[in-house]
DRENDOFI-650164 format. One line per 4 residues: number of its first residue (from 1); for each residue z, x, y of C-alpha. Coordinates in nm, 3 decimals. Each point is the difference from the previous one (the first is absolute). Last residue first. Layout:
NUM> Z,X,Y  ...
END
This chain:
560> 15.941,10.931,6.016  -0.324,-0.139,-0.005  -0.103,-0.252,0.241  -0.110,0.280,0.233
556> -0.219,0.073,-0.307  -0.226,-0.296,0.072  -0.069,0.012,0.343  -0.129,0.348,-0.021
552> -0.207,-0.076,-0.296  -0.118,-0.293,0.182  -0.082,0.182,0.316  -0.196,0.245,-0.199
548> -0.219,-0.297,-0.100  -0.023,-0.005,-0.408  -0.215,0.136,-0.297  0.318,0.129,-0.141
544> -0.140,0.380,-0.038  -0.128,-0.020,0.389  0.297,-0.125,0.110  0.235,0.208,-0.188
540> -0.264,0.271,0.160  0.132,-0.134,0.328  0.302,-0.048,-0.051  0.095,0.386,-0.021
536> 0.150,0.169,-0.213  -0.161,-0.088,-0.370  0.155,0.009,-0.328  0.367,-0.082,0.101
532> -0.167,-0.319,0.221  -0.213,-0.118,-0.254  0.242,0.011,-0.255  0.225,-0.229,0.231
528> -0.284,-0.222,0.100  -0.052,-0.059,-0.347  0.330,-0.090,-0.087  0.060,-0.246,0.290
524> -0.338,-0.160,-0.029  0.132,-0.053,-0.353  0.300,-0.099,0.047  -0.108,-0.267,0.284
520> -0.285,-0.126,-0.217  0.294,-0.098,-0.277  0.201,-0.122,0.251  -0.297,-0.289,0.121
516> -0.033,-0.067,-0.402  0.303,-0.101,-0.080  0.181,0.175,-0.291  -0.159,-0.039,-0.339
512> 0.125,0.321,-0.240  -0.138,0.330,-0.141  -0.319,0.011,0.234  -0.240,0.287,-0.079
508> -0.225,0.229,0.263  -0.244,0.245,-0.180  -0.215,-0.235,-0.013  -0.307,-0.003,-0.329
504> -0.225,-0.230,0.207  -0.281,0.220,0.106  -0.065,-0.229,0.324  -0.153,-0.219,-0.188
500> -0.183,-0.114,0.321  -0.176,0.294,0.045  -0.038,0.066,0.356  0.133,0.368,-0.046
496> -0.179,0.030,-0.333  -0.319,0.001,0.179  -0.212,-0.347,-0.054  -0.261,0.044,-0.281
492> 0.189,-0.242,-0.259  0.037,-0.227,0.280  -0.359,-0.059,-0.002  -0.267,0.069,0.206
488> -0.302,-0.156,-0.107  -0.382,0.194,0.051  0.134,0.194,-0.275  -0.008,0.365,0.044
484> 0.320,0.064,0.270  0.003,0.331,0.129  -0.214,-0.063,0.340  0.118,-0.348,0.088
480> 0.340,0.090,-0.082  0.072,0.249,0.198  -0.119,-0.140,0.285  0.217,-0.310,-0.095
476> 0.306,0.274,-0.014  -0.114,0.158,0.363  -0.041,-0.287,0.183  0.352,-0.100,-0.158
472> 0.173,0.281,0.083  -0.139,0.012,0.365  0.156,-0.351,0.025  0.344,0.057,-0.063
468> 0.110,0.291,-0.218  0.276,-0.208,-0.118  -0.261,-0.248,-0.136  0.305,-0.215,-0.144
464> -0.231,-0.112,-0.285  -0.009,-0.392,-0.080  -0.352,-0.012,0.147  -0.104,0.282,-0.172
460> 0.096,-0.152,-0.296  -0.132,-0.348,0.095  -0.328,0.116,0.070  -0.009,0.177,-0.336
456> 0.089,-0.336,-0.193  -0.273,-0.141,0.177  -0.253,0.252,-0.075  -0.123,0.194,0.234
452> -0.367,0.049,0.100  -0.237,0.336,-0.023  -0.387,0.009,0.091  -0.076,0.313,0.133
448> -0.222,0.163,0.245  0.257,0.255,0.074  0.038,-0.059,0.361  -0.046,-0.398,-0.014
444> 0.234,-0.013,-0.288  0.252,0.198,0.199  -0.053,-0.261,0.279  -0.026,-0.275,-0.221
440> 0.375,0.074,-0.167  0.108,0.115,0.332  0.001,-0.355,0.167  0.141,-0.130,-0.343
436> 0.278,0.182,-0.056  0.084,-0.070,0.406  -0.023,-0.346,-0.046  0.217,-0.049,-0.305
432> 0.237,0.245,0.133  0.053,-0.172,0.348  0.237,-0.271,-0.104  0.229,0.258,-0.140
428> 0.131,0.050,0.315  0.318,0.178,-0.024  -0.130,0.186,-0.232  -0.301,0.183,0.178
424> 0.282,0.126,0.234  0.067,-0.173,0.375  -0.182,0.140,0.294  0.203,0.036,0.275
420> -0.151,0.019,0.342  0.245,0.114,0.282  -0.105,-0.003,0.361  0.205,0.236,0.237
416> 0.160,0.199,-0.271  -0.161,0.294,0.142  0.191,0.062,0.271  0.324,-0.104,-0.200
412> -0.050,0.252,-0.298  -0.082,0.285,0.311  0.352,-0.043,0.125  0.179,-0.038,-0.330
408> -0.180,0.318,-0.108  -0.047,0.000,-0.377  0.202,0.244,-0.236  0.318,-0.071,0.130
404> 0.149,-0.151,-0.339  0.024,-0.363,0.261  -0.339,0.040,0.129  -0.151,0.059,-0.345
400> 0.166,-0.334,-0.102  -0.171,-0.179,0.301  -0.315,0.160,-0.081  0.010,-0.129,-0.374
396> -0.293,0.184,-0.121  -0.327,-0.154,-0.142  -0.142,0.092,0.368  -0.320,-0.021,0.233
392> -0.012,0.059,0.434  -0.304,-0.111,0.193  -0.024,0.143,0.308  -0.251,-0.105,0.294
388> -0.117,0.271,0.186  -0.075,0.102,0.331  0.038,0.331,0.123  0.134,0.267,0.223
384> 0.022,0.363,-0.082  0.292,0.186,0.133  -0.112,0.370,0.102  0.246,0.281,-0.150
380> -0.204,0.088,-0.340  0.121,0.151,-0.273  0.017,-0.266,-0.242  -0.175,-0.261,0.199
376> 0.187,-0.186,0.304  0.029,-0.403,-0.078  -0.043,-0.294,0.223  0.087,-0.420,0.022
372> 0.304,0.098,0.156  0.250,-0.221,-0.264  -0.236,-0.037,-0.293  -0.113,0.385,0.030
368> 0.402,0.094,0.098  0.097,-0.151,-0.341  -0.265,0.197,-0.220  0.113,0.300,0.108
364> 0.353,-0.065,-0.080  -0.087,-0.166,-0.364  -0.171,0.326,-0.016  0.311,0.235,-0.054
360> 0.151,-0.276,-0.186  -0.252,0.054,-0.303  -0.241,-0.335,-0.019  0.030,-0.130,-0.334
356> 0.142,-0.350,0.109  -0.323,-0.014,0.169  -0.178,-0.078,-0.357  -0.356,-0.074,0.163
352> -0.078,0.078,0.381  -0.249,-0.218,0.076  -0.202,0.140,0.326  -0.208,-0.302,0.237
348> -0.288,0.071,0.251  0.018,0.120,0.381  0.094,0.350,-0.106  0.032,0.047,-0.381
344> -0.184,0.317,0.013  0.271,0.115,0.232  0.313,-0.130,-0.144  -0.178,0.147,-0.405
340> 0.002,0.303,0.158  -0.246,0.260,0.242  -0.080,0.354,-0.156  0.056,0.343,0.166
336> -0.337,0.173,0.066  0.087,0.328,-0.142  0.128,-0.184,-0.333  0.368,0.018,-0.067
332> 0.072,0.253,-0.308  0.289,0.126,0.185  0.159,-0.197,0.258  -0.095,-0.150,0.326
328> -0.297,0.212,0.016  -0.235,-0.269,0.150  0.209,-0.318,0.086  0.132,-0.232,-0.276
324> -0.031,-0.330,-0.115  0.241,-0.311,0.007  -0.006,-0.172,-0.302  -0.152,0.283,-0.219
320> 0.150,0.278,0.170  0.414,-0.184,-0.070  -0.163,-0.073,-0.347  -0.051,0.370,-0.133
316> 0.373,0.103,-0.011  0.082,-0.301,-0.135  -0.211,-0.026,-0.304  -0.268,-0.283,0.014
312> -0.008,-0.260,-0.248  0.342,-0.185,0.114  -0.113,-0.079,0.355  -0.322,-0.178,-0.174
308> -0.263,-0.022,0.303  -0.214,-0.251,0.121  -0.242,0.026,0.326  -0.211,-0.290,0.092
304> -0.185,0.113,0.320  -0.197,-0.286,0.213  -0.190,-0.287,-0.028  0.295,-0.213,-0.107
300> 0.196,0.053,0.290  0.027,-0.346,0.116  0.169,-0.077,-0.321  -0.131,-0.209,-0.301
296> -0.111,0.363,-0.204  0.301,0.126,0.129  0.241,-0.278,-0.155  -0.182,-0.010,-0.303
292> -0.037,0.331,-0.065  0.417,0.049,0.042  0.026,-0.329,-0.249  -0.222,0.226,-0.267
288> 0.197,0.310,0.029  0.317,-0.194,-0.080  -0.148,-0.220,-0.311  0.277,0.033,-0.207
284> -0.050,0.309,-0.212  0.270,0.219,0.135  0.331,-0.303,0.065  -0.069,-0.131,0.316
280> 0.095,0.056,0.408  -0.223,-0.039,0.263  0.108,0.104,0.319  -0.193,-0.063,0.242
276> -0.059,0.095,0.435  -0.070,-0.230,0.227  -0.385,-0.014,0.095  -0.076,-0.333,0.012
272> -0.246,-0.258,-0.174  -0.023,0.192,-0.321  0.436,-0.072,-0.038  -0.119,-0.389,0.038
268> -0.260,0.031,-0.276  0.271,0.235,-0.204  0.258,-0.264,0.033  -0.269,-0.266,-0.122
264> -0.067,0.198,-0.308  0.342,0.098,-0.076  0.088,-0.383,0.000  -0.281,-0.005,-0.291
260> 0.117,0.248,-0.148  0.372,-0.181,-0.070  -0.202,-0.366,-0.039  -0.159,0.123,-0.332
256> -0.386,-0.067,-0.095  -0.108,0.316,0.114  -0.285,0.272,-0.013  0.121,0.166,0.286
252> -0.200,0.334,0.009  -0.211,0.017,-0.335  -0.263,0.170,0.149  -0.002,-0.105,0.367
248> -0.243,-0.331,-0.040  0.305,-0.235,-0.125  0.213,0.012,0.252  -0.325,-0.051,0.251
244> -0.017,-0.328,-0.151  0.327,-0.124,0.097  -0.005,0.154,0.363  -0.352,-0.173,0.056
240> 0.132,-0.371,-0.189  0.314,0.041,0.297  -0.265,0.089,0.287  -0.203,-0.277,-0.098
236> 0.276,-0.206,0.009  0.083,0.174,0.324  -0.350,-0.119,0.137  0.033,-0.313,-0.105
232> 0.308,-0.067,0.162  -0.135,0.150,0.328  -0.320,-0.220,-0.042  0.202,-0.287,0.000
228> 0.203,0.072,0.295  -0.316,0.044,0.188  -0.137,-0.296,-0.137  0.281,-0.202,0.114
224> 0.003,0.227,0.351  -0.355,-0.125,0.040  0.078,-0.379,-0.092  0.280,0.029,0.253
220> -0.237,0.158,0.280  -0.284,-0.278,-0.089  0.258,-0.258,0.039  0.065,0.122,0.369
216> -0.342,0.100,0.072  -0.085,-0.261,0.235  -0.294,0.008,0.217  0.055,0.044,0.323
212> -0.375,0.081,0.248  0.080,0.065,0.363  -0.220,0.023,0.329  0.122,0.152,0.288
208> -0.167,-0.108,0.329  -0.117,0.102,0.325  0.029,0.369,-0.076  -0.152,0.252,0.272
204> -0.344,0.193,-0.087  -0.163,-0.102,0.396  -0.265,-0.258,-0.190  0.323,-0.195,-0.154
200> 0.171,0.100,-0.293  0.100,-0.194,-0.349  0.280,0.175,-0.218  0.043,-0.054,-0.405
196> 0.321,-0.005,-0.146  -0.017,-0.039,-0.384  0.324,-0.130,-0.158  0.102,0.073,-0.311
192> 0.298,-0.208,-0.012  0.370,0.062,-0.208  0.254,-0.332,0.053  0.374,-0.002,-0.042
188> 0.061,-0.252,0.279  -0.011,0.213,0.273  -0.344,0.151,-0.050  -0.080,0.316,-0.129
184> -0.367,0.150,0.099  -0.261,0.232,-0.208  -0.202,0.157,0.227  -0.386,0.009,0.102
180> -0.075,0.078,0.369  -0.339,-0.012,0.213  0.033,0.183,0.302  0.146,0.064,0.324
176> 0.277,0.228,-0.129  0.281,-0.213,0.187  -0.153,-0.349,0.030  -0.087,-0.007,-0.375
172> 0.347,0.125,-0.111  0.188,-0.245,0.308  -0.269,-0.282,-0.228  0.130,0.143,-0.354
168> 0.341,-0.099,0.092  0.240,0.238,-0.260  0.208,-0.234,-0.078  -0.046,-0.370,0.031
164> 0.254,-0.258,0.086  0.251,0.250,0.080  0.107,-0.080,0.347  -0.128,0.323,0.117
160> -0.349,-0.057,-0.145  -0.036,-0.355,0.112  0.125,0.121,0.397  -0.292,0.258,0.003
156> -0.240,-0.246,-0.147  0.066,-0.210,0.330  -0.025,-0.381,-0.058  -0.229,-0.222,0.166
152> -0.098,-0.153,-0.324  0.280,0.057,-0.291  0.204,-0.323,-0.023  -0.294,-0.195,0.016
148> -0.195,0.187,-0.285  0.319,-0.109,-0.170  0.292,0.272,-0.098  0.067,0.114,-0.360
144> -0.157,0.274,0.003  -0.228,-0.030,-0.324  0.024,-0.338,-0.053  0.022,-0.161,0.329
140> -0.323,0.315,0.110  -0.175,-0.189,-0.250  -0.116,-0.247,0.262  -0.205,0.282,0.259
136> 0.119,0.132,0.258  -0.181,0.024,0.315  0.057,0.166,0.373  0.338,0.242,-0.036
132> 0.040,0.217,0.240  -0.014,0.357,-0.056  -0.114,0.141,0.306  -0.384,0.024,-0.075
128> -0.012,-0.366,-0.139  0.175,-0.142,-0.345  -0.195,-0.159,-0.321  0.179,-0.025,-0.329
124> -0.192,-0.117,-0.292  0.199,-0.069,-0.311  -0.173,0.001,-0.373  0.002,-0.361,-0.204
120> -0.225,-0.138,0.257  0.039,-0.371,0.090  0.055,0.051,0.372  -0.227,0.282,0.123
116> -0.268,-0.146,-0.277  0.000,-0.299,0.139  0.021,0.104,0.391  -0.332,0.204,-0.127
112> -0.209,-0.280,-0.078  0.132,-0.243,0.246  -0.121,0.296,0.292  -0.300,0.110,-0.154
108> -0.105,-0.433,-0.028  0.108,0.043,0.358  -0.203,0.300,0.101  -0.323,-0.156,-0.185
104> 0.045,-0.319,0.157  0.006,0.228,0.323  -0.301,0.238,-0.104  -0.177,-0.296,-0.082
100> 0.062,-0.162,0.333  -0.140,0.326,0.206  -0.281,0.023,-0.165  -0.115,-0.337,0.112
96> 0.113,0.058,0.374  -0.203,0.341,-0.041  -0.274,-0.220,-0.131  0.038,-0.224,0.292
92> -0.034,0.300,0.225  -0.320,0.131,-0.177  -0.195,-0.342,0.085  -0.113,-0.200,-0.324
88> -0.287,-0.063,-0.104  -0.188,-0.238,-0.313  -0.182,-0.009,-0.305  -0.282,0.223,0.024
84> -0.214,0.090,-0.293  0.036,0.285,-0.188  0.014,-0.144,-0.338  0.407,0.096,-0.078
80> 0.020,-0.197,0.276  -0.004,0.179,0.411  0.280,-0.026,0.307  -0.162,0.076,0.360
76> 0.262,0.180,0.183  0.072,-0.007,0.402  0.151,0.259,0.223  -0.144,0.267,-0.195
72> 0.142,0.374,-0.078  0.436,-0.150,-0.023  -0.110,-0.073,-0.345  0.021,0.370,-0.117
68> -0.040,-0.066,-0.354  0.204,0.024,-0.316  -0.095,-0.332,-0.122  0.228,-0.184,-0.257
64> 0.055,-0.280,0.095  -0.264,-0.079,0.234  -0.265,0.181,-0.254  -0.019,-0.341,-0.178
60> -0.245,-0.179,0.336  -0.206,0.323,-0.042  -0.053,0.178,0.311  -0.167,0.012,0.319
56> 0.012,0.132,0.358  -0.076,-0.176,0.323  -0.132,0.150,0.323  -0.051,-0.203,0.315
52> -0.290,-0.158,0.170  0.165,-0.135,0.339  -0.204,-0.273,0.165  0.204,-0.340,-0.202
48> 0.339,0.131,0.081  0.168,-0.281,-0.116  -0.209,-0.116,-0.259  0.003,0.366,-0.187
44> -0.317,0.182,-0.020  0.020,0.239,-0.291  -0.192,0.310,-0.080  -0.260,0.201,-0.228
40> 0.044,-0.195,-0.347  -0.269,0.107,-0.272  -0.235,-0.259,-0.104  -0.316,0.235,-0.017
36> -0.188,-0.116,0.343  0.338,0.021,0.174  0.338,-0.161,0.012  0.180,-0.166,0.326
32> 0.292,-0.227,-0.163  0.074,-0.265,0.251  0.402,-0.137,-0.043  0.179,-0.293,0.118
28> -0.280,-0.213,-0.020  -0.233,-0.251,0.219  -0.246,0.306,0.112  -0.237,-0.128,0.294
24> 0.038,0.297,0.227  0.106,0.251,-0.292  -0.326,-0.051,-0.161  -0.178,0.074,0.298
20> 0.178,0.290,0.048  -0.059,0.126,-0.389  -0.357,-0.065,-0.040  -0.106,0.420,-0.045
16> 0.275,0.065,-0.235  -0.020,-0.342,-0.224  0.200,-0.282,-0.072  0.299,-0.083,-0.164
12> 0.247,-0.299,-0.010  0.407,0.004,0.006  0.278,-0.228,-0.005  0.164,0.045,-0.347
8> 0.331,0.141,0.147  0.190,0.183,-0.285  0.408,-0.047,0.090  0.120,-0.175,-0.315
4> -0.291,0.170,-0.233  0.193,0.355,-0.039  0.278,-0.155,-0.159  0.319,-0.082,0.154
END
């Protein structure tokens, strides 16, 4: 209804001081009483013909939109856009009017929102202050499983127990008396975020819960997807971080062979704990370097990193340096005392390098520190506790050692917790090539030079058994680099002991053709025999041989 349906038209004017007699003969609904300028002072209404009442006036377009206090004037007078008059109405009727709009209004509200309540994607839940349910909207058939019908008049209370919806963000809402986000599982494998939101009368008690559901079920999946994903990534970037940290530590695991790189990944896992190592190698294999790398990765990486050569120090001066001594302990001991390498190694990481040289006397003092975990200095009564992580380093064959009785069976076994072995330079020839050419540039880097190899030298010193192991080479391409005066190495400047010539005048001869595999046998046999009336013990036959201990031992047990 527009504002025109219920405008009467029945009106006439006339002036202030002829108003009653105007009224006496007036033929309309409606006298307007104005005065000398126009403006409106009263109305006389037909039915009350002697009463001059008031009347107020307004715009016939401010109707709508009008924030006025209509409710002042029984009557209005209704202006155009030009001012002049185009009709009344009584207050009451416009009330009446006011009132239908606000109803067509209400239902138009009403369609509006039922549409959205039933074709929304999202769920809207509605229960009252006990937990019944009031509304449901249509998605609740996909999300719950159950009809708006099969829901209203329901307790939320029973829902929850019966598993159709766990937790019940309403009994959440009711319970802390305000608004509630969760995330909510339903019975048929569902995940909501529902938004509970409470409504309160004037006294502050909760007429209704509202709730918001909008499914997160495929967003969860997607999330754990990505998840996932990013957890791959992140250990392939974890795997191309290891890699190129091998080759940032100086020459440390410059590889292209499978043995180191299984040594790698054991010493990643070995960083990642605190178990004690044994790493066992020929001298020149790399053993310092893995015992870095496993500290340097650890969780004690910020502190001490202590490495000492049990075979440089003389006995009688290693038992102070490992463990210390009190003030006065013996003579020429400071006035002070002096902590040891156990104590400044607290909290951080100590290598001990060639254990197998450890005198027995020590081997027990060493024991009790892995077993208790604390020393007592030389001299001293008070055990000291500590905490370190110990790193033990050998060329020796501890197992052999342990069966001469030169290495405690009991301490062999605590530290033979984790062992890493680090195969010999030959046995994986694949990493020659790379290492001859990591410390070619770095040694040309130092010295400012220039040098390359030939290709006939790079296959001599590929060809070489390296018996030194990798500190041998580092140190022959050092040497190399600074001796050599042509910017080419060639084999002709390779030492004699890589020479591929080999000096071939032999001083072995073969009188007849026997089969090759007994000829080796002979002559292993006869060399091991000279080596064994020449030297007694097998491990300088080892040493002259260029061979494990363990094989020399091996070995002669097959000679009778």
């Amino acid at each position: 209804m527009t504002s025109l349906d219920f405008l009467n038209e029945s009106f006439a004017f006339c002036l202030l001081e002829d108003w009653e007699e105007a009224a006496r003969q007036m033929k309309t609904d409606t006298l307007f009483v104005m005065d000398k300028n126009e403006s409106i002072k009263g109305v006389v209404m037909r039915e009350c013909p002697e009463d001059l009442g008031s009347v107020g006036v307004c715009a016939l377009e401010e109707i709508e939109t009008r924030d006025a206090e209509w409710d002042r004037y029984e009557q209005w007078a209704l202006a155009n856009p030009q001012g002049q008059i185009v009709g009344w109405v009584k207050t009451a009727e416009l009330y009446r009017h006011f009132f239908r709009i606000y109803k067509e209004k209400q239902a138009n509200y009403s369609l509006e929102l039922e549409a959205v309540f039933n074709t929304s994607y999202d769920m809207f839940y509605i229960s009252d202050g006990k937990g019944i349910t009031q509304r449901v909207s249509r998605s609740s058939e996909r999300l719950y499983g159950y009809s708006p019908e099969d829901l209203v008049g329901k307790s939320i209370y029973d829902l929850e127990r019966s598993g159709v919806f766990q937790p019940s963000i309403t009994r959440l809402v009711l319970e802390r008396n305000e608004k509630v986000q969760v995330i909510q599982s339903t019975r048929m494998g569902g995940r909501l975020m529902v938004m509970g939101t409470p409504v309160k009368d004037e006294h502050g008690n909760i007429v209704r819960v509202i709730n918001f559901s909008r499914d997160i079920t495929e967003e969860k999946r997607l999330q754990e997807e990505l998840e996932n994903a990013r957890g791959l990534l992140e250990g392939y970037r974890q795997e191309l971080r290891k890699w190129s940290q091998l080759t940032e530590q100086d020459g440390a695991f410059i590889t292209k062979s499978e043995q180191i790189r299984q040594v790698v990944i054991l010493a990643g896992k070995l960083a990642e704990v605190d178990s004690t190592v044994l790493i066992l190698g020929e001298s020149g294999v790399g053993k310092e370097v893995v015992a870095s790398y496993i500290h340097n990765n650890s969780q004690r990486k910020e502190k001490p990193f202590i490495k000492i050569n049990c075979s440089a120090i003389p006995e009688h001066l290693l038992e102070s340096e490992l463990f210390g001594y009190e003030k006065g302990a013996f003579t020429g001991a400071t006035k002070e005392g002096k902590p040891g390498l156990f104590e400044l190694a607290n909290e951080g990481t100590l290598v001990l390098d060639e254990i197998g040289e450890l005198p027995l006397s020590l081997q027990v003092k060493l024991l009790r520190v892995l077993q208790e975990h604390e020393f007592v200095r030389i001299g001293g009564t008070k055990p000291i506790k500590i905490d370190v992580r110990i790193i033990a380093a050998t060329n020796r064959n501890l197992q052999e050692e342990t069966r001469l009785g030169r290495f405690r069976e009991d301490l062999y076994y605590r530290l033979n917790v984790v062992p890493v072995n680090i195969p010999p330079l030959r046995e994986r020839t694949d990493d020659i090539l790379p290492l001859l050419l990591f410390f070619k540039d770095k040694f040309n880097r130092k010295y400012k030079k220039t040098k390359t190899f030939s290709q006939e030298a790079l296959e001599c010193l590929q060809a070489y058994k390296w018996p030194g192991n990798v500190r041998e080479l580092q140190n022959i391409v050092e040497r190399l680099i600074v001796i050599t005066d042509q910017n080419v190495i060639e084999v002709a400047h390779l030492p004699e002991i890589v020479h591929p010539v080999q000096h071939a005048h032999s001083r072995l001869s073969v009188t007849e053709i026997i089969p090759l595999k007994e000829a080796i046998s002979m002559l292993e046999n006869q060399l091991l025999t000279m080596a064994r009336d020449k030297y007694k013990t097998t491990t300088k036959m080892a040493e002259v041989l260029k061979v494990d201990q363990s094989t020399i031992s091996r070995k002669l047990g097959r000679i009778k």
